[in-house]
KOLKERO-400319 format. One line per 8 residues: number of its first residue (from 1); their letters; for each residue y, x, z of N, C-alpha, C. Coordinates in Angstrom, 1 decimal. Example, Ala and Ser with C-alpha at 12.3 -4.5 7.8 and 13.67 -1.06 7.14 Angstrom:
<lumros>
1	as	-5.7/13.2/7.8/-4.5/12.3/7.8/-3.3/13.2/7.8  -2.2/12.8/7.1/-1.1/13.7/7.1/0.0/12.9/7.9
</lumros>
This chain:
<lumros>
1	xxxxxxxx	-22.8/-3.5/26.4/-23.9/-3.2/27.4/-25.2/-3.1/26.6  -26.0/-2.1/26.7/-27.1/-1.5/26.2/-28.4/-2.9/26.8  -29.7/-3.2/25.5/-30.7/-3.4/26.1/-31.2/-3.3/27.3  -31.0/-2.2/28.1/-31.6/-1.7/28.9/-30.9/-1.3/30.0  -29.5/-2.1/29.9/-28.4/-2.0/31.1/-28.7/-3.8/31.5  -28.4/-4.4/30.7/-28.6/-5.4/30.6/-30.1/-6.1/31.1  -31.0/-5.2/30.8/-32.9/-5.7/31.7/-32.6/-5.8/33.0  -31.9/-4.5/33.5/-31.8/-4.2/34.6/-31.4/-4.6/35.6
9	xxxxxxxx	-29.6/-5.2/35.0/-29.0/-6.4/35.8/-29.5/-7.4/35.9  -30.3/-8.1/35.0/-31.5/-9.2/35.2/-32.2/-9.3/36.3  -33.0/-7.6/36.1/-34.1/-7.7/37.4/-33.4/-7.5/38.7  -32.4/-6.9/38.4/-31.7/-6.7/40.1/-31.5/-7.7/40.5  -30.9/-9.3/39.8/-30.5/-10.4/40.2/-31.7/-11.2/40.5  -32.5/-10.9/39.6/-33.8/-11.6/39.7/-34.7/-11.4/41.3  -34.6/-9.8/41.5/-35.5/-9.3/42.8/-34.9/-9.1/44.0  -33.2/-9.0/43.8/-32.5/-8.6/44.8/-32.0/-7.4/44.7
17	xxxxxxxx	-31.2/-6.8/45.4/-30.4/-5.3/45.2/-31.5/-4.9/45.9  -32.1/-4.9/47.1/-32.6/-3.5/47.6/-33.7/-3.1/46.8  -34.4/-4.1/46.1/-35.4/-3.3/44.4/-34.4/-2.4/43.9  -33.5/-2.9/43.2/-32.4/-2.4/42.2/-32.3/-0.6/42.7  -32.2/-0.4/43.8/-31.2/0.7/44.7/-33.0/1.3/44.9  -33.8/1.2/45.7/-34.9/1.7/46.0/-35.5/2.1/44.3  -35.2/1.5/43.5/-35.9/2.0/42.3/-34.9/2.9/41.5  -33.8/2.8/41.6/-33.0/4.1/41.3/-32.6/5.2/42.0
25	xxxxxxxx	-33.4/5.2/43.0/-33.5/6.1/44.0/-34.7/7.1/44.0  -35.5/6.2/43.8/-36.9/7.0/43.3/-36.7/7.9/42.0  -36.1/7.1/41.1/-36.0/7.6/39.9/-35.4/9.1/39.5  -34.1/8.9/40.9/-33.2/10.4/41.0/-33.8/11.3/41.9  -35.1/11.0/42.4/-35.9/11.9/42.9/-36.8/12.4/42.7  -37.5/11.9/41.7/-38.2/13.0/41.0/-37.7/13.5/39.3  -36.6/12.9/38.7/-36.0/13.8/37.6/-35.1/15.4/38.3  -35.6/15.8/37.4/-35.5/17.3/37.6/-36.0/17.8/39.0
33	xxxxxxxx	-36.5/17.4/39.4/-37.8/17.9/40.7/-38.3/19.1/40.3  -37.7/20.4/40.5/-38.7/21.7/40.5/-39.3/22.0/41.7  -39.3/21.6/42.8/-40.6/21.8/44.0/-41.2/21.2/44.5  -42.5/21.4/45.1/-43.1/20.4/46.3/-43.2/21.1/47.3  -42.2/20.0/48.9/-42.1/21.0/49.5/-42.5/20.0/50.9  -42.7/20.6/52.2/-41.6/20.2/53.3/-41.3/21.2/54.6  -41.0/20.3/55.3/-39.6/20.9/56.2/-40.1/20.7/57.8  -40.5/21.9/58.3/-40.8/22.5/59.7/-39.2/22.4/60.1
41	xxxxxxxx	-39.4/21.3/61.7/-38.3/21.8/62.5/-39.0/22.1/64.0  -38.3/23.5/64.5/-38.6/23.6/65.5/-38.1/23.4/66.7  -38.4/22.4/67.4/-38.0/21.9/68.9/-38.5/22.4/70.8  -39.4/23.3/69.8/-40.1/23.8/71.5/-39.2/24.6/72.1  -38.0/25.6/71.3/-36.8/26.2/71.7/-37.9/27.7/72.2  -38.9/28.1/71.7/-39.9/29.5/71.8/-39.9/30.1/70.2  -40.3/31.2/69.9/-40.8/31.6/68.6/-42.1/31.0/68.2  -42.3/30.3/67.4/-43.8/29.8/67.0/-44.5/30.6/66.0
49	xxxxxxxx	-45.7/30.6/65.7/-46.3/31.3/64.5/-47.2/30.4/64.4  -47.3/30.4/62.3/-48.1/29.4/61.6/-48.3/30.6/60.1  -49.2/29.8/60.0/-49.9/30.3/58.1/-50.1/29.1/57.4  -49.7/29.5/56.2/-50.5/28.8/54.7/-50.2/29.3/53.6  -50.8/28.7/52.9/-51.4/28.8/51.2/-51.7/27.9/50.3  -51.2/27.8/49.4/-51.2/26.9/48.1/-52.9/27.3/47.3  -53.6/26.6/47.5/-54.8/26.5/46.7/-55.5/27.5/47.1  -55.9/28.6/46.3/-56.8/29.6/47.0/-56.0/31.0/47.4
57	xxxxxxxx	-55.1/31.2/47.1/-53.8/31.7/47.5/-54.2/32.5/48.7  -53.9/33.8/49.3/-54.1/34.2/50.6/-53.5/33.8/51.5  -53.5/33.5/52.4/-52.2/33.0/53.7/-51.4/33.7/54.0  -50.4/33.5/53.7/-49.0/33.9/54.7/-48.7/33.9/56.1  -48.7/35.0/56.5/-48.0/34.8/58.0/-46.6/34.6/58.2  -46.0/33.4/59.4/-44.8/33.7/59.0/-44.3/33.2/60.9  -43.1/33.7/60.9/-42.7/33.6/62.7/-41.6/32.7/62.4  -41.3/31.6/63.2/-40.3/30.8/63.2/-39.3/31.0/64.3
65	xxxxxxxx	-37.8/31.4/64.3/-37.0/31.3/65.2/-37.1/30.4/66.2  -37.0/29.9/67.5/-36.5/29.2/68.4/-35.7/28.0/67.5  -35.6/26.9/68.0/-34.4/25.7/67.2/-34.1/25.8/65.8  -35.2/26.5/65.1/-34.8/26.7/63.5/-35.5/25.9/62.8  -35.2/25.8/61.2/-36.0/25.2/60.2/-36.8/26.2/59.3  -37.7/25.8/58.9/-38.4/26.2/57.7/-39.2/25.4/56.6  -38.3/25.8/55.4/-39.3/24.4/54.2/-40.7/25.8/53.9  -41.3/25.1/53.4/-42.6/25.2/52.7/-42.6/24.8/51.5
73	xxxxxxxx	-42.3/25.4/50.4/-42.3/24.7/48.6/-43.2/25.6/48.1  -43.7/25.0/47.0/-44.7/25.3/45.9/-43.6/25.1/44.9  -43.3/25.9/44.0/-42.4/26.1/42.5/-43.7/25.9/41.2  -42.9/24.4/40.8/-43.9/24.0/39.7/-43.4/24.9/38.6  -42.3/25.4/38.5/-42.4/26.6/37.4/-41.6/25.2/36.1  -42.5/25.9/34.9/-42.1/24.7/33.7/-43.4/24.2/33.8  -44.1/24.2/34.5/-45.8/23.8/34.3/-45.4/21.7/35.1  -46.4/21.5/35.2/-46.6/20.0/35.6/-46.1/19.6/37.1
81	xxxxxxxx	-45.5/19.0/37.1/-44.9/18.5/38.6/-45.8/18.1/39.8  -47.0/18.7/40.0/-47.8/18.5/40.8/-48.1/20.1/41.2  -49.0/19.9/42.6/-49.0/21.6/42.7/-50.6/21.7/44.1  -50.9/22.5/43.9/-52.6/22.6/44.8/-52.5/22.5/46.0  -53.4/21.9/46.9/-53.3/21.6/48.0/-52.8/22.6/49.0  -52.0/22.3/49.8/-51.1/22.9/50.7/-52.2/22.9/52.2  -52.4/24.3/53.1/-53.2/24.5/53.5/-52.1/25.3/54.9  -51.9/24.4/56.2/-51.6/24.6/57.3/-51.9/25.0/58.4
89	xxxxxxxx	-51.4/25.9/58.8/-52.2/26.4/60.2/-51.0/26.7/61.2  -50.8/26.1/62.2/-50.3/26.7/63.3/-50.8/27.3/65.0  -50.5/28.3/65.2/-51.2/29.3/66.3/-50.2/28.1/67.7  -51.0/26.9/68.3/-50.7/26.3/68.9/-50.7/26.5/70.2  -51.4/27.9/70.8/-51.6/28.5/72.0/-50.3/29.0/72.2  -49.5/28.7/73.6/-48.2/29.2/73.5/-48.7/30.7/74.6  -50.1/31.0/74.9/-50.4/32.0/75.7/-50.1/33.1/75.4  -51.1/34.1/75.7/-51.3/35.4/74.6/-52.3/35.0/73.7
97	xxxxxxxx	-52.9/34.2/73.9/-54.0/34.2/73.1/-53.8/33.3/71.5  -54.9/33.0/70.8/-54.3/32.4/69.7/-55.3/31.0/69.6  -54.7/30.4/68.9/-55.7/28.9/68.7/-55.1/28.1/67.6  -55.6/28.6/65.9/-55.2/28.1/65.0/-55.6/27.0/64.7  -54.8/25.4/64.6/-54.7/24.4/64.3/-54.5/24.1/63.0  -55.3/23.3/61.9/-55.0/23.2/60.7/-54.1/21.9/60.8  -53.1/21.6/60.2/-52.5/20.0/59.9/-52.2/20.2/58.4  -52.0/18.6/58.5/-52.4/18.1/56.7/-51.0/17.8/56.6
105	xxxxxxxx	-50.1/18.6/56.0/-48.7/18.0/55.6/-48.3/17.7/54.3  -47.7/16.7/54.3/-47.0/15.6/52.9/-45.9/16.6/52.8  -45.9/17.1/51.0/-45.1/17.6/50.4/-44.7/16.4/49.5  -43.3/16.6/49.7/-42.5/15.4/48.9/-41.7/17.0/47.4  -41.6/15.7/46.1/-40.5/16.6/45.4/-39.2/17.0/45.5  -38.7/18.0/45.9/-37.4/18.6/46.1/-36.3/19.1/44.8  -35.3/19.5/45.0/-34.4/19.7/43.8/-34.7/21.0/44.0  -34.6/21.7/45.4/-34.1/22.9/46.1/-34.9/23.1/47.1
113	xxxxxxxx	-35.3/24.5/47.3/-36.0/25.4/48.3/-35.1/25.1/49.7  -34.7/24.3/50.3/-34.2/24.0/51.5/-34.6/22.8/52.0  -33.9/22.7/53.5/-35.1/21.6/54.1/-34.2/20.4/54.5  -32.7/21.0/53.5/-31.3/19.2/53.3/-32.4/18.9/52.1  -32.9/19.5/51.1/-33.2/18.6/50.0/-34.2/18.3/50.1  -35.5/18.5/51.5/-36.7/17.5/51.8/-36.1/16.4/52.1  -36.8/15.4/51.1/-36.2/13.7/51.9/-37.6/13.8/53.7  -37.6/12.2/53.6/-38.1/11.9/54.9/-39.6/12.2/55.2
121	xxxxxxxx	-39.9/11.8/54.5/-41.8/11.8/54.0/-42.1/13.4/54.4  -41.1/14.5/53.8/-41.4/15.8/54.4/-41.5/16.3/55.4  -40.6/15.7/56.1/-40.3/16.6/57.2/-40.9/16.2/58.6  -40.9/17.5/59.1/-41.9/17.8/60.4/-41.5/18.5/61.5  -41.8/18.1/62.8/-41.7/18.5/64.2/-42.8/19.5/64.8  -42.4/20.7/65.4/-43.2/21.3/66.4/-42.6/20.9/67.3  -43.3/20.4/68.9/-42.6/20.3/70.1/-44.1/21.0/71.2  -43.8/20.7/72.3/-45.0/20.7/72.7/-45.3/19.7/72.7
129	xxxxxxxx	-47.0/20.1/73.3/-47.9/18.8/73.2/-47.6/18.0/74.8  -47.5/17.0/75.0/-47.3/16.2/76.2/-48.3/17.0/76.8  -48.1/17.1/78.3/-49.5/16.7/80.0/-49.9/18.2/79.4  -49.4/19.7/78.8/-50.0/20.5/78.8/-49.3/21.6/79.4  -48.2/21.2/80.2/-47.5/21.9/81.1/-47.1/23.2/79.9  -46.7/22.8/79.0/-46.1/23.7/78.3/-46.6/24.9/78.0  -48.3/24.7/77.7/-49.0/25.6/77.5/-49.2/26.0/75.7  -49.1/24.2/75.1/-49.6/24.0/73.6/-48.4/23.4/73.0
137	xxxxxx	-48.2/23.9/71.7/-47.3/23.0/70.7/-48.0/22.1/69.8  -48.0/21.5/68.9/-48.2/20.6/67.9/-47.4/20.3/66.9  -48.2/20.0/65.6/-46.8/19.1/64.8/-46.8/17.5/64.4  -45.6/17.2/64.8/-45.7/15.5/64.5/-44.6/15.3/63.2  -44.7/14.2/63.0/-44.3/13.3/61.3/-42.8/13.4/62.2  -42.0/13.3/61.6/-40.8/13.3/62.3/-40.1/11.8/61.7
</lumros>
């Protein structure tokens, strides 16, 4: 048993298993991490439309299916595992008209451009907004 197999079983005994498990958990989540991403699910069961942009980046338009998902990743490349602020907008008017909403969403590190390999911290709900007679959507922390 290695130095450093042996620390470990110490501190697990020492702090308890759910340290032990929560810290080698973290650990297999960000080795080899090539994205920062997260994960739109849509629940209003309509087409929604939203934009964004990584740093100064122009905005993307993009339409989301009815009951579908969509990740949002930034590709660190071989460059540093961090990536520029992630810039959200969803057109929350379900009218004709438009009414772009900015929200601030938590990109967690991903292995993979999909929205199984956002953990929990990523991922995100459009529904409607309550008392608006199904006029507005929104997004909540899921």
């Amino acid at each position: 048993m290695s130095v450093i197999m042996l620390r470990a079983a110490i501190l697990s005994l020492a702090l308890g298993p759910a340290l032990a498990i929560a810290s080698s958990a973290s650990a297999q989540n960000v080795a080899g991490s090539r994205y920062g991403c997260a994960c739109l699910n849509n629940e209003a069961g309509v087409n929604i439309n939203f934009r964004y942009a990584f740093g100064s980046n122009p905005m993307k338009k993009a339409t989301m299916g009815a009951n579908t998902r969509q990740w949002i990743c930034y590709d660190y490349g071989n460059g540093p595992r961090s990536s520029p602020p992630l810039k959200f907008e969803l057109d929350v008017d379900m009218s004709r008209g438009n009414a772009w909403t900015t929200y601030a969403l938590t990109r967690v590190q991903s292995n993979a451009q999909s929205c199984n390999a956002v953990g929990a911290l990523g991922q995100y709900g459009v529904r409607y907004r309550a008392n608006t007679n199904r006029q507005f959507i929104e997004v909540y922390k899921k």
